[in-house]
C-alpha positions, 0 to 999 in steps of 0.5 A: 475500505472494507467497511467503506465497499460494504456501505454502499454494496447495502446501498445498493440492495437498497436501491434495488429493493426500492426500485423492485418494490415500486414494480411489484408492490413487495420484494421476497424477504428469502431474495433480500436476505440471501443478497446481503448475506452474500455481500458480508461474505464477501467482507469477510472473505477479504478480511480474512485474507488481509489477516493472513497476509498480515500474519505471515509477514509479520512471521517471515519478516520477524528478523527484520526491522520492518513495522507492519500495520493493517489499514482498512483493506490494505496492508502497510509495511512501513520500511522495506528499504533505506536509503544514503542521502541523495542516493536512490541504490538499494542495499543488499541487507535489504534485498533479502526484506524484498525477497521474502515479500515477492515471495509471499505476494507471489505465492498468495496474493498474485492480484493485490495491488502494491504501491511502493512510496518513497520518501526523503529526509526534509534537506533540500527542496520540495521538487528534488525530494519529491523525484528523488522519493520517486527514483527510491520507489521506483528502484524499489518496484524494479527489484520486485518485477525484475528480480522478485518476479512480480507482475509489472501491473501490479506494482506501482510507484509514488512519491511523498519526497519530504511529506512532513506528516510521513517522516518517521523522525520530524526534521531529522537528515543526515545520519538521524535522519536515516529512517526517515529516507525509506520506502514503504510498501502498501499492499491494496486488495481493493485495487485502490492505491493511494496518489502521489502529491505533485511537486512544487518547486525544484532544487539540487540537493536532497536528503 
């Protein structure tokens, strides 16, 4: 996302330039340079804040079992909760993971934007997961305004119910398949957070 937003921010001096240069027959080199300086420094004023953000998670989480990966202009952590089959309760061994990352969202990064996804374990049909990956996330999202004390704009909640290409173990539930029942937090300094699938048919049971 960061090299995406610097793409067409050059795009866009460029267009000016053209624009300016058609009235004037030249644009002052010392006005071009100064507007694409601005536009790197811009870049890497967020790159640097997605590097902190990163770095202190990756500290204070260093006791828990949560991957987390850069993306570009957001930051994923892969499993923040885990859930029983067909049960959308947090544990309490995960609410102390969703403490410290209200704290750190709190205290830092107050205007990222965090989508929490939820997932299921591939038993039952695609319309049960997907509202019951939607009840996780959203489970999720309450605890983090409610209790973390995070804005309700600024959390969000989406759900991939079974998404094959999302399972952490392909086709696994029940037991194994506990990892694969998470939800997963993405912290978006573009304000640009990912879409939820729709469903496509409805059930009774699910993982």
């Amino acid at each position: 996302m960061v090299r995406v937003s610097s793409r067409i921010g050059y795009g866009f001096v460029c267009v000016c330039v053209m624009a300016l240069g058609g009235c004037s027959d030249f644009v002052k080199k010392a006005d071009f340079d100064s507007a694409i300086t601005e536009l790197r420094n811009n870049d890497q004023r967020q790159q640097q804040e997605i590097d902190a953000i990163k770095q202190e998670m990756q500290q204070r989480f260093a006791k828990y079992d949560a991957a987390i990966a850069e993306m570009q202009g957001r930051i994923r952590v892969d499993t923040i909760a885990l859930f029983d089959t067909d049960k959308a309760d947090l544990r309490d061994q995960d609410k102390a993971l969703l403490d410290e990352y209200a704290k750190v969202m709190k205290e830092h990064h107050s205007n990222a934007l965090i989508t929490v996804e939820g997932f299921t374990d591939p038993s039952g049909s695609a319309g049960h997961n997907y509202r019951l990956g939607m009840r996780r996330a959203q489970a999720v999202r309450n605890y983090l305004v409610q209790t973390g004390g995070l804005a309700d704009s600024q959390v969000r909640a989406v759900s991939y119910g079974q998404a094959k290409n999302r399972q952490v173990i392909a086709g696994a539930y029940g037991e194994k398949g506990l990892p694969n029942r998470r939800a997963a937090l993405v912290v978006d300094f573009n304000g640009n957070a990912e879409s939820a699938p729709a469903a496509s048919d409805t059930g009774n049971t699910s993982g």
